[in-house]
C-alpha positions, 0 to 999 in steps of 0.5 A, a space after each residue: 275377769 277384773 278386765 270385763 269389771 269396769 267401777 265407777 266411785 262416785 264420792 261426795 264433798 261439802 254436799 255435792 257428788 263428783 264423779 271420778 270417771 263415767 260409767 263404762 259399757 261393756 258391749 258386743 257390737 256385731 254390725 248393728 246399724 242403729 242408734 243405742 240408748 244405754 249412754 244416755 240412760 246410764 248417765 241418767 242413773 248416776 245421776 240419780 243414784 248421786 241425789 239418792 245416796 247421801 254420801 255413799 260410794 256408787 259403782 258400776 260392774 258388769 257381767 260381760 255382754 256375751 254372758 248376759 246373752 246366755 243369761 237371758 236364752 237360759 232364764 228365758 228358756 229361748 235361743 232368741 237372744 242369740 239374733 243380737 246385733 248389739 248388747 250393752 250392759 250396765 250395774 249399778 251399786 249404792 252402798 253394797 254394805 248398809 241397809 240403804 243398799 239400791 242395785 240398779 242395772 241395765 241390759 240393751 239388746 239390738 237387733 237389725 231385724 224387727 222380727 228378731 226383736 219382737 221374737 226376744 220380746 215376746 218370748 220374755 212376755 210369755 213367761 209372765 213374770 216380772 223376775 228372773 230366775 234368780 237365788 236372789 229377788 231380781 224384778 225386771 221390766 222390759 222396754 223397746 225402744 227403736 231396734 233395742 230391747 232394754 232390760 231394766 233390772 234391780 235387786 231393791 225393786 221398791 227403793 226410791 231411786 229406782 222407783 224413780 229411775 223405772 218412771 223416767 226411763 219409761 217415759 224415755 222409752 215412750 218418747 222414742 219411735 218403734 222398730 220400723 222395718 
């Protein structure tokens, strides 16, 4: 549905990005009563998918919120999912068409509960890869920040931007406090 496909160009000129409008997020809030962190995350990977991308479009596209909730029950073979509060998503593509291709994108779970979290959490953990179950190579790498699960995830797994990207964010993530209950 073109409704749930939110884009975002970034275009360059005389060597400098302007962005024509912000990153949307597609989300299901159900109550939940914390702080999220896609925002400020997604706004970090504009800005660095803009220094890496010498001139080229980015966009941002989403699979809907709920669709990732059965994306991840499915691939991480678990209803665990389904004790959301919160998803977020974002997607991000430089250059879909050339060599320099880098896909990077972001799924945020909040749960009101600790338990639920740590549940989710572990139940990716358990599986003991680093990809879903995909037709095409997706690494993933998961976080936990607060009452949130972040799921980082990237076709071009070995692309500066998003070695760089994976670093930053992680570091984010140590920064902030675990779920308390």
């Amino acid at each position: 549905m073109m409704k749930n496909i939110a884009f975002i160009f970034l275009y360059f000129f005389s060597g400098s990005a302007t962005v024509k409008s912000n990153p949307q997020i597609d989300f299901v809030n159900k109550d939940f009563l914390y702080e999220t962190y896609i925002e400020p995350i997604a706004n970090k990977i504009d800005s660095t998918l803009t220094r890496f991308s010498f001139g080229k479009k980015v966009h941002n596209h989403q699979v809907t919120a709920r669709k990732q909730i059965l994306f991840l029950n499915r691939d991480f073979k678990t209803k665990a999912f389904n004790r959301y509060n919160i998803v977020k998503t974002a997607d991000f593509f430089v250059d879909e068409s050339s060599p320099n291709y880098v896909h990077f994108g972001i799924i945020e779970v909040g749960f009101n509960r600790c338990r639920d979290l740590d549940r989710a959490y572990h139940k990716v953990l358990k599986t003991n890869r680093k990809n879903f179950l995909l037709e095409v190579l997706t690494v993933f790498t998961v976080l936990r920040i607060d009452h949130s699960l972040l799921i980082l995830y990237s076709e071009t797994p070995y692309a500066p931007p998003v070695l760089q990207l994976n670093q930053e964010i992680e570091v984010f993530a140590n920064e902030k406090r675990k779920c308390q209950p």
